[in-house]
C-alpha positions in Angstrom: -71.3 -16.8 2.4 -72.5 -14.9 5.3 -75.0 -16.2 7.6 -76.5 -15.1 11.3 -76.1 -17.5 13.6 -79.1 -16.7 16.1 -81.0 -15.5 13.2 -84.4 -15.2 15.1 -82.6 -12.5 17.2 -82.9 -10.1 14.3 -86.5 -9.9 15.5 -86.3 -7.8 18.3 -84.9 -5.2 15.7 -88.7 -4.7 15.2 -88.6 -2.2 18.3 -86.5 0.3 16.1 -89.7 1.7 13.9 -91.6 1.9 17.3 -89.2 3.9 18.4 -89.0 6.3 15.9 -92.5 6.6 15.5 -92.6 7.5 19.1 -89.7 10.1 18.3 -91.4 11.6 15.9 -94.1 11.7 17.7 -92.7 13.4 20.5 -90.9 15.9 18.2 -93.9 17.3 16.9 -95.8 17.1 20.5 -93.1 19.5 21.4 -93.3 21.8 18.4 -97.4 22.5 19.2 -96.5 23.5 22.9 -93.7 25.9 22.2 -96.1 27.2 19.0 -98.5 28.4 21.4 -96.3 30.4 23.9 -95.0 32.7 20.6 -92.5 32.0 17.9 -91.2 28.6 18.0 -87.2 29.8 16.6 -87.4 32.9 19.7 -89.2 30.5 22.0 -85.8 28.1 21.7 -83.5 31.3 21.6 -84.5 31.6 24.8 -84.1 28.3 26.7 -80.8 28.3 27.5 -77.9 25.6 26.2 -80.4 24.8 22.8 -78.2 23.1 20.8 -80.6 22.9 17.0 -80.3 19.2 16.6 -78.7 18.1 18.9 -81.9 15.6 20.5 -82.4 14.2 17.0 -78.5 13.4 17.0 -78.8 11.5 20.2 -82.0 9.8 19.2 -79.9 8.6 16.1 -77.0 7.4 18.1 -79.0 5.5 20.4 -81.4 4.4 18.0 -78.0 2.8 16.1 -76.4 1.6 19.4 -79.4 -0.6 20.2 -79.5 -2.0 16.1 -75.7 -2.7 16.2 -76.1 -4.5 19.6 -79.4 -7.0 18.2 -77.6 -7.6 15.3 -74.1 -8.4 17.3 -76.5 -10.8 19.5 -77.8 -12.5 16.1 -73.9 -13.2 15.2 -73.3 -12.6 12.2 -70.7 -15.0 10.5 -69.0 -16.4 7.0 -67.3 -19.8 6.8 -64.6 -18.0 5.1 -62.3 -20.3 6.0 -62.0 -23.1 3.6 -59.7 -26.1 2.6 -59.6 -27.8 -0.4 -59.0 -31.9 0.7 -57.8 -33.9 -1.4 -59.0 -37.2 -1.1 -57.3 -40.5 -2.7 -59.1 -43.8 -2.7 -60.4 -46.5 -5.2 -63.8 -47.9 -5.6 -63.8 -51.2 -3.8 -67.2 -53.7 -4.1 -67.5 -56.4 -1.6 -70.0 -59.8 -3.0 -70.8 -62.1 0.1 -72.3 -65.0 -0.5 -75.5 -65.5 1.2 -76.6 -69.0 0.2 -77.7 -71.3 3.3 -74.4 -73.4 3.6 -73.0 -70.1 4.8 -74.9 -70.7 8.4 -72.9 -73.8 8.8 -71.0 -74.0 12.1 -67.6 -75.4 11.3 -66.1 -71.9 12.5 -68.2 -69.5 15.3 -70.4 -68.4 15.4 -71.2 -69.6 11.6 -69.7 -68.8 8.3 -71.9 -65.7 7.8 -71.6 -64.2 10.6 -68.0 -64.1 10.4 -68.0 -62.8 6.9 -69.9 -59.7 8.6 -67.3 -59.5 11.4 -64.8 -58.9 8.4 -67.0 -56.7 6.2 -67.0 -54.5 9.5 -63.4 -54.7 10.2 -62.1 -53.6 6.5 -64.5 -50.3 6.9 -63.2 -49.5 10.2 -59.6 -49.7 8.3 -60.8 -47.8 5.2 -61.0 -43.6 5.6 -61.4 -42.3 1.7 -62.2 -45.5 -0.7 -65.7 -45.9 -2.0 -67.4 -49.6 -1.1 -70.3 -51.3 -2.4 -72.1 -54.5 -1.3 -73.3 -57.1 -3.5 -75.3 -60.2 -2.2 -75.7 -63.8 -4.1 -76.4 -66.6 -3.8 -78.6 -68.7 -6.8 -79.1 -64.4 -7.8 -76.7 -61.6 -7.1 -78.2 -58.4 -5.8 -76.9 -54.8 -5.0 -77.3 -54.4 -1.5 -75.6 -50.9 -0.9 -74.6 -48.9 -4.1 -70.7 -47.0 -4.1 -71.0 -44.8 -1.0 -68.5 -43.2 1.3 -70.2 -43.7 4.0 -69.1 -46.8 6.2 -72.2 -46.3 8.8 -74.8 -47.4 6.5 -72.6 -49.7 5.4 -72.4 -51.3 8.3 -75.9 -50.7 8.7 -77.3 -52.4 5.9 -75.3 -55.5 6.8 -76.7 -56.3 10.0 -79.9 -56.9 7.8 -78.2 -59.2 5.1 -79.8 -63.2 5.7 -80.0 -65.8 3.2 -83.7 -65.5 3.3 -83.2 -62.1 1.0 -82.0 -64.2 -1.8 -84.9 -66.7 -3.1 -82.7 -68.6 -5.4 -80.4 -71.0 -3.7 -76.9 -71.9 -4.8 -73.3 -70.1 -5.8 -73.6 -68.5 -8.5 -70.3 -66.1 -8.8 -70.4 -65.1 -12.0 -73.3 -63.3 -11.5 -72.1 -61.8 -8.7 -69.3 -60.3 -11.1 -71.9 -59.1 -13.5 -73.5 -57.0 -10.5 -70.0 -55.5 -9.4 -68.8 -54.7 -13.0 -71.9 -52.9 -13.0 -71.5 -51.0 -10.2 -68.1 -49.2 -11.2 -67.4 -46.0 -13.0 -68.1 -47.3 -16.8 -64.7 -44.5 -18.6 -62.4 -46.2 -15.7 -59.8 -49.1 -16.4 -58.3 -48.5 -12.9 -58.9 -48.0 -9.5 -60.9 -50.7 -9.2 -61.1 -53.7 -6.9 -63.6 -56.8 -6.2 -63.7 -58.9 -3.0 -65.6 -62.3 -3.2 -66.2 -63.8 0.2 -67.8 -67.1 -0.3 -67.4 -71.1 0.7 -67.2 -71.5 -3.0 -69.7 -74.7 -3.1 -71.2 -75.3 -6.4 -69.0 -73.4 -7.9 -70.2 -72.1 -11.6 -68.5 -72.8 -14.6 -68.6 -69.0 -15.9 -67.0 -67.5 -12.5 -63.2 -68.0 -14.1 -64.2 -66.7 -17.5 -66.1 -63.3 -16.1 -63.2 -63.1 -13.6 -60.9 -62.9 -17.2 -62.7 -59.9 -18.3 -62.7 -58.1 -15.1 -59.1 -58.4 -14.9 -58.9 -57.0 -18.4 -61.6 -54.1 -17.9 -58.8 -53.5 -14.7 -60.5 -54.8 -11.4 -58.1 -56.6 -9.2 -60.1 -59.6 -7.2 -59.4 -60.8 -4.0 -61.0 -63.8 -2.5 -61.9 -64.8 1.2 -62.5 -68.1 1.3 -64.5 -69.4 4.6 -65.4 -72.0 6.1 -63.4 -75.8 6.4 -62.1 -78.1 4.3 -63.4 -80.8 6.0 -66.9 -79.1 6.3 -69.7 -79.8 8.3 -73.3 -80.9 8.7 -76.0 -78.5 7.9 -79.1 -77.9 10.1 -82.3 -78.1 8.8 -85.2 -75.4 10.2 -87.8 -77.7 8.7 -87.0 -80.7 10.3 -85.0 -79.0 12.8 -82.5 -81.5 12.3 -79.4 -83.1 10.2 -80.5 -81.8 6.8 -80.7 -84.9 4.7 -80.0 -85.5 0.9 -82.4 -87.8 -1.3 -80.8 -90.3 -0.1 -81.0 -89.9 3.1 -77.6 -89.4 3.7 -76.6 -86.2 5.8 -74.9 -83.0 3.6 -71.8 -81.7 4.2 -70.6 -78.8 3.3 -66.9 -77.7 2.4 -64.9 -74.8 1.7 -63.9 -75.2 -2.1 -60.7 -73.4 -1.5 -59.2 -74.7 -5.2 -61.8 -72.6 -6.6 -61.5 -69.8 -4.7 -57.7 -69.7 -5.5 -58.8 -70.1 -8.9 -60.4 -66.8 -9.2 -58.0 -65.0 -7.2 -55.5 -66.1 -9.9 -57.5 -65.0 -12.7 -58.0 -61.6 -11.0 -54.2 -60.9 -10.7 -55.3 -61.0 -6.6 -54.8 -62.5 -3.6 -56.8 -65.6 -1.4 -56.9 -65.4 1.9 -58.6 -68.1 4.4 -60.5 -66.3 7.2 -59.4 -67.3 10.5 -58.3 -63.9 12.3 -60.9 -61.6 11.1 -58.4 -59.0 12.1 -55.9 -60.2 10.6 -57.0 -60.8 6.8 -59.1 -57.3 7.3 -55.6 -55.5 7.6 -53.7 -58.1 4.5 -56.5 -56.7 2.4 -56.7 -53.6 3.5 -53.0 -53.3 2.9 -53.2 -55.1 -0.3 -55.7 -52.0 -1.6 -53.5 -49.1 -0.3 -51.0 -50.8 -2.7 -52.9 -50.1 -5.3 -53.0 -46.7 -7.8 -55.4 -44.7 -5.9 -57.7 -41.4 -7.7 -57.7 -38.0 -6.6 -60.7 -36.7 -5.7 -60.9 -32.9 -5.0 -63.6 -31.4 -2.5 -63.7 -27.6 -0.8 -65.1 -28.3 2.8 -65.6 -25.4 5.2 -63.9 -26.0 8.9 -64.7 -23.4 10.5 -66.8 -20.0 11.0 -65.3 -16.4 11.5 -67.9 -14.8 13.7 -68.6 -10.5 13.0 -70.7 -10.0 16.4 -67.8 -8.4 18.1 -67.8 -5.6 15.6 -71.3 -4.4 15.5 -71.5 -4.6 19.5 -67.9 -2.0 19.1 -69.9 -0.3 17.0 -73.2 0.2 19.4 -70.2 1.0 22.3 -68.9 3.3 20.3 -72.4 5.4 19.5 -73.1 5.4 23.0 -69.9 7.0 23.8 -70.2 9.7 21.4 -73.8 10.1 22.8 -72.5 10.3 26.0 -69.9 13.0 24.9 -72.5 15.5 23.3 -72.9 18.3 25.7 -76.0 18.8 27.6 -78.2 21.9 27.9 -76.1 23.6 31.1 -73.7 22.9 33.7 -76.6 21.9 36.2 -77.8 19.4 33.7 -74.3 18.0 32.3 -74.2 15.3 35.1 -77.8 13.6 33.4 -75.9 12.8 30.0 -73.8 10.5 32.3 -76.3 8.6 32.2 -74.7 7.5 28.9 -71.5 6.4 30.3 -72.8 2.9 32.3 -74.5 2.1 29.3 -71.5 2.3 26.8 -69.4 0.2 29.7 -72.3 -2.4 29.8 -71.4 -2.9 26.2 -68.2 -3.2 26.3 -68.3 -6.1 28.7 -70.7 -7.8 26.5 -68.0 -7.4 23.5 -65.4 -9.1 26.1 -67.9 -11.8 27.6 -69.5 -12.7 24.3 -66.0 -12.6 22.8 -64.7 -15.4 25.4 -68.0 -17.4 25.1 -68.2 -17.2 21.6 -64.5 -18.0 21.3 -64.5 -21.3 24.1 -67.9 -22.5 21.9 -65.8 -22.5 18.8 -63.3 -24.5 21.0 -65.3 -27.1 21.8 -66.4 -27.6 18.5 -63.1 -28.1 16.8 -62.1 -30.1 19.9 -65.1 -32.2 19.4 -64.5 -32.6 15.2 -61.3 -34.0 16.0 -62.0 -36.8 18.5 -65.1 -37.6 16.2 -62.3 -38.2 13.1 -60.4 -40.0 15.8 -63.4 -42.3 15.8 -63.7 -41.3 19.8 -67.1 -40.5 19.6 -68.0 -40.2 23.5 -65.1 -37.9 24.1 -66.6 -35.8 21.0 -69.8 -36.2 22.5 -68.7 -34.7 26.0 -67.0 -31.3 23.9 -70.2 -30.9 21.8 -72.4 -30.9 24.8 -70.0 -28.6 26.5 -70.6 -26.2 23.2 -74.3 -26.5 23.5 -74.3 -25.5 27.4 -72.5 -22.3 26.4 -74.5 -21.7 23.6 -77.8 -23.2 23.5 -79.0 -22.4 19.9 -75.6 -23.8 18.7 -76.8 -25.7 15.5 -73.6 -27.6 14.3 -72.9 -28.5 17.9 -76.6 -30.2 18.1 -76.4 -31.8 14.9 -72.4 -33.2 15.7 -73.8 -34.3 19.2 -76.6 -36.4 17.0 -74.1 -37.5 15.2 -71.4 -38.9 17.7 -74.4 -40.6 19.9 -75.7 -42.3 16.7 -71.7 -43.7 16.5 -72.6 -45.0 20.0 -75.7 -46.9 19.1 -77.6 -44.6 21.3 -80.4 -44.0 18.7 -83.2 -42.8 20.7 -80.7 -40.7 22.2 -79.9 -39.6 18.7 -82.8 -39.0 17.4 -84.0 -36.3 20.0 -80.8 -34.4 19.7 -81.3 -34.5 15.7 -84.9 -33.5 16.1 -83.8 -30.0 18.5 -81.0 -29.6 15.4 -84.3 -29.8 13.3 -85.8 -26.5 14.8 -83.0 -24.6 15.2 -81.9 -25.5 11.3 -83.3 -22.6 8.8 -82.2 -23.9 5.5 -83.8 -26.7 3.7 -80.0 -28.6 2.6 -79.7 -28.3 6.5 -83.1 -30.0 7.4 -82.7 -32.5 4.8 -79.2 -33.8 6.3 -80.6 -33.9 9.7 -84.2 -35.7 8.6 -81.3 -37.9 6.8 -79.6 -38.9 9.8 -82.7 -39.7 11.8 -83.8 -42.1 9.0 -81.1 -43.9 9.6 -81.4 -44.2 13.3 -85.0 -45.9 12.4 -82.6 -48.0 9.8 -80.8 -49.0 12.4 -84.1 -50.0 14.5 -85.3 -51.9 11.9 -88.5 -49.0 12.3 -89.1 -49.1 8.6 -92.1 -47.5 8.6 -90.9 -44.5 10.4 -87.3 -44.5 8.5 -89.4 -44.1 5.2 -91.0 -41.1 6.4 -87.6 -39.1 7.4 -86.4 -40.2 4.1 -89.4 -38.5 2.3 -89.0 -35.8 5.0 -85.3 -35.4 3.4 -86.6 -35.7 0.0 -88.7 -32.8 0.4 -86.0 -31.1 1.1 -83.3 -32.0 -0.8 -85.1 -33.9 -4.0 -81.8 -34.8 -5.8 -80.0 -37.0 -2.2 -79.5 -40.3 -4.2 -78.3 -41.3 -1.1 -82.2 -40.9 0.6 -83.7 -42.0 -2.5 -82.0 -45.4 -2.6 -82.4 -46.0 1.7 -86.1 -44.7 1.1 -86.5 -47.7 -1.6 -84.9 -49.7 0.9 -87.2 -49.4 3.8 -89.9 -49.5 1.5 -89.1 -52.8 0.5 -88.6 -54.2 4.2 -91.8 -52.9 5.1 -93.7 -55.2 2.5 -91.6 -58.1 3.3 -92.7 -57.2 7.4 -95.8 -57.4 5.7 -96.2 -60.3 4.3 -94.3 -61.8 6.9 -97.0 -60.9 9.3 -99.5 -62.6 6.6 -98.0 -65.5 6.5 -97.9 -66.0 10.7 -101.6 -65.2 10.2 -102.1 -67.4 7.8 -99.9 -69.9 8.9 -101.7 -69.2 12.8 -105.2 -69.5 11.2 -104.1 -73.0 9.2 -102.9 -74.6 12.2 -106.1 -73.9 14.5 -107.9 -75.2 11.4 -106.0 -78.2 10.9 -106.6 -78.9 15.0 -109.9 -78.6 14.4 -109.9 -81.4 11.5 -107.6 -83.1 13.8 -110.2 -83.3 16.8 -113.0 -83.7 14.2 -111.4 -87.1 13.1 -110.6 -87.8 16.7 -114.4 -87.7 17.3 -115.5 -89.6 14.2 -112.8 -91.9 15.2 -114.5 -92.5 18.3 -117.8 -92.6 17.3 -116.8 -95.4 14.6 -115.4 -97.8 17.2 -118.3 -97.5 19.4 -120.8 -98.1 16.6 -118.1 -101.0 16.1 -117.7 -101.9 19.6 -121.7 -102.0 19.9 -122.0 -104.2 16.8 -119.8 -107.0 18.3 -121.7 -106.9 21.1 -125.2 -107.2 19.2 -123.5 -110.0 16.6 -122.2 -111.8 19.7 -125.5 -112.0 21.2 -126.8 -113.1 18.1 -124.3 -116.0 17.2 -124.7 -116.8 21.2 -128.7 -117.2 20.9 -127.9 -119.5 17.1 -125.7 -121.5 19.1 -128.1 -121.9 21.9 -130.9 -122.8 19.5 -128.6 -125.8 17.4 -128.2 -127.3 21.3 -131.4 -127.3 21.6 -132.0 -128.4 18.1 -128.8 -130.6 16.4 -128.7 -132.0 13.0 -127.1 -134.3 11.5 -125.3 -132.5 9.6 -124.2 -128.9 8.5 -126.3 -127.2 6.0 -124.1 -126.4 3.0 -123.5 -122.9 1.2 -125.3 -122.9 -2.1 -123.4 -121.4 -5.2 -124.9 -117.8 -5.4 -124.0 -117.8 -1.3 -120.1 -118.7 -2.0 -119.6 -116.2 -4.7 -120.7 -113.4 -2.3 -118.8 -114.1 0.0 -115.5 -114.7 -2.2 -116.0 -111.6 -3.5 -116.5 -109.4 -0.1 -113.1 -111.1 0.6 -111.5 -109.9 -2.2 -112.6 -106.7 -2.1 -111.2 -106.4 1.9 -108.1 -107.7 0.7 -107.9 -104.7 -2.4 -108.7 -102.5 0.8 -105.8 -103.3 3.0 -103.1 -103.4 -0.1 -104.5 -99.8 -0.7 -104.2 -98.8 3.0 -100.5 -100.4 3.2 -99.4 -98.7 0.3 -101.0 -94.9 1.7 -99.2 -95.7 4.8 -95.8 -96.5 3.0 -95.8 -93.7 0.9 -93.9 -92.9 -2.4 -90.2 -91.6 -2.2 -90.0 -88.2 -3.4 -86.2 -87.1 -4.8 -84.9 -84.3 -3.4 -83.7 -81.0 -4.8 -80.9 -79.7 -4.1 -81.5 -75.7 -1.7 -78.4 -75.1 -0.1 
């Protein structure tokens, strides 16, 4: 399909009616003069050298030398040049187990951590396989549907936390369900399953599901991680030893009889992640083993550019222009005036030709360290393109491209928002709105990757790919917040409860004066009794009469009831713990 290059070049092509208005003009501004000095066909017998013609010939020629040269300036191209790729690979689904004994710390940094590490390592090892990412824990969850591409991948896995997953536990079958789900339905084949997981509270149903995958022809690997011996794990609560009901501390421990368990049912392998590296390249070797689908797709590598012809052609015009003969000897010498124009044309054919040709260079130059994975040395030849040719769309959007490989996302996102203006077809706006999304992805700006994902939508309505990311962000932004709520809340609950806390302080205070000032009156009082028997003793005591005892029995009794009660609030009433890990 043919396509200018510098389409906004065509433009200045909106000189060539002016021009032959003006022509026209002149033509008949020239037939009124001669009409008044006598007949107009004896009135151009007599000027010598009249050629009939011969001005409206030159007019033409120039008039198409100029066209030929705007539309040689717009560059007119066709990626013509096509190869059919055909890609092998399988549809591979990777289930991590989220739950919270995967932060335990009996290998570094902790268990989940290093299950990303591998995650990261197989994609860097993987070029045309499919992968999906499934999350579990007490639920499974599709993170990332089957997608080619690794980035968001990678991406979306630097936000994975065992807070995404309400339900606690380690619940594998369901994370089976999900992946069976996930595959081609009319496939028995090319299929595979990797469970990474400490296997702790392992279900009943994970052996039986794993049966029936087998049979529907998934092959499941396991990574088991973690220690047999286990570890402690820390409580954010408490920030401590998390304790059981007992108050004994938990442990957690890699169940690896389990894990070999379903690796056996699978008809895969279990692997025990020490070297990330190292069981990233096992697997990854255990996959290319496997019967692989082909998967045909026509990709375009390169452009033939058509400039140089239409500038030949304007060189061309202006040499035949030049060659028309002119009215008489005298004036011959003024159509040479043709001649430096028509050599200014041909050295733009040769310039443009080198520039347009070392452009091209850099480009394929720059494709081919970026499938290298040497994205800064791709960088360097796509910036080299853009120098040379500043409205150089692919080398703009590449440049984005290789700099969002480099984690330079700001960086990325201005060169992908130039590629936005200089991009004239919607598919092309929608792929570059695509990629900036995912620089906000990358950010964690979900607000902002939302909108270049409806941006890309708008543009491309059917990019699953945009729809899903869009859902995504979406989703992160209402869990930002609520987050934000519940700091609010949980800001506004603690100044309250400091408020209730000072407010007892002070009632506290005022009770043990009121106390404190009682003594003192009741001591005064028994003081001035006591004086008052000295002065006045008896014989002997008074005695209490029956009504009096009973009283007083009872206002014993009833501070008695009163301290039980207030030892028993103090002691409190064991609650059993459930189980959240």
């Amino acid at each position: 399909m043919f396509q200018f290059q510098h389409i906004n070049h065509l433009y200045a092509l909106g000189v060539v009616p002016l021009l032959v208005v003006l022509f026209i003009s002149v033509v008949y501004w020239r037939k009124r003069k001669l009409q008044k000095l006598g007949d107009e066909t004896l009135v151009n017998e007599q000027i010598r050298g009249f050629i009939p013609g011969r001005n409206a010939t030159r007019f033409i020629l120039m008039t198409f030398a100029l066209s030929a040269i705007i539309i040689g300036w717009a560059n007119l191209r066709m990626g013509d040049k096509s190869e059919k790729v055909q890609r092998k690979g399988i549809d591979v689904v990777v289930a991590l187990d989220v739950s919270k004994s995967m932060l335990a710390k009996d290998i570094s940094p902790d268990r989940l951590t290093r299950a990303k590490q591998f995650i990261m390592s197989l994609t860097d090892k993987m070029h045309n396989d499919r992968v999906a990412l499934v999350v579990f824990a007490g639920k499974a969850y599709l993170q990332v549907p089957l997608t080619i591409d690794y980035s968001a991948v990678k991406m979306l896995l630097q936000t994975v936390t065992p807070d995404m997953v309400p339900t606690q536990g380690t619940v594998i079958g369901d994370a089976i369900d999900m992946a069976m789900q996930s595959y081609t339905k009319n496939e028995r084949k090319f299929k595979s399953l990797i469970i990474i997981s400490d296997g702790e509270d392992h279900d009943e149903t994970a052996i039986q599901k794993t049966r029936e995958a087998a049979d529907a022809g998934v092959i499941v690997h396991t990574i088991g991680i973690g220690s047999p011996q286990g570890t402690t794990l820390y409580d954010p609560e408490t920030k401590s030893v998390k304790l059981d009901e007992n108050g004994n501390p938990i442990v957690s421990k890699l169940n690896e009889e389990e894990m070999r368990a379903i690796a056996g049912a699978g008809h895969g392998t279990y692997s025990l992640l020490q070297n990330t590296d190292d069981v990233a390249t096992k697997i990854e070797g255990e996959l290319e083993g496997m019967e692989q689908k082909s998967l045909g797709s026509v990709v375009f590598t390169d452009f033939t550019s058509y400039y140089q012809y239409f500038l030949f052609a304007g060189f061309l015009a202006l040499l035949i222009e030049w060659l028309l003969p002119g009215t008489d000897k005298k004036k011959v010498k003024n159509t040479k005036g043709a001649l430096p124009a028509a050599v200014l044309v041909l050295l733009m054919i040769l310039v443009s030709n080198a520039a347009f040709g070392q452009t091209s260079r850099y480009l394929q130059q720059g494709n081919k360290f970026y499938e290298q994975q040497d994205y800064k040395a791709a960088a360097a030849d796509y910036a080299k393109a853009i120098s040379r040719d500043p409205n150089n769309t692919p080398g703009y959007f590449n440049l984005g491209n290789s700099l969002y490989q480099q984690k330079q996302y700001d960086s990325s996102r201005k060169v992908l928002a130039a590629t936005e203006k200089l991009a004239k077809d919607k598919p092309s706006k929608a792929a570059v709105d695509y990629n900036i999304g995912n620089t906000y992805m990358s950010q964690q700006k979900w607000e902002d990757a939302a909108n270049a994902y409806k941006q890309t939508l708008r543009n491309n309505p059917q990019d699953v790919d945009a729809k899903y990311n869009l859902s995504y962000a979406e989703q992160m932004m209402k869990k930002q917040d609520q987050q934000s709520k519940d700091k609010k809340q949980d800001k506004q609950n603690k100044q309250n409860k400091d408020q209730k806390d000072k407010d007892k302080q002070n009632q506290k205070n005022k009770d043990q004066d009121k106390n404190k000032q009682d003594k003192d009156n009741k001591d005064d009082k028994d003081k001035g009794e006591k004086d008052k028997e000295d002065q006045h003793p008896q014989g002997q005591p008074s005695k209490l009469s029956q009504q009096q005892a009973d009283q007083l029995l009872n206002a014993l009794q009833q501070e008695e009831r009163k301290l039980q009660d207030k030892m028993k609030k103090e002691k409190g009433v064991p609650v059993k713990m459930q189980k959240d890990w």
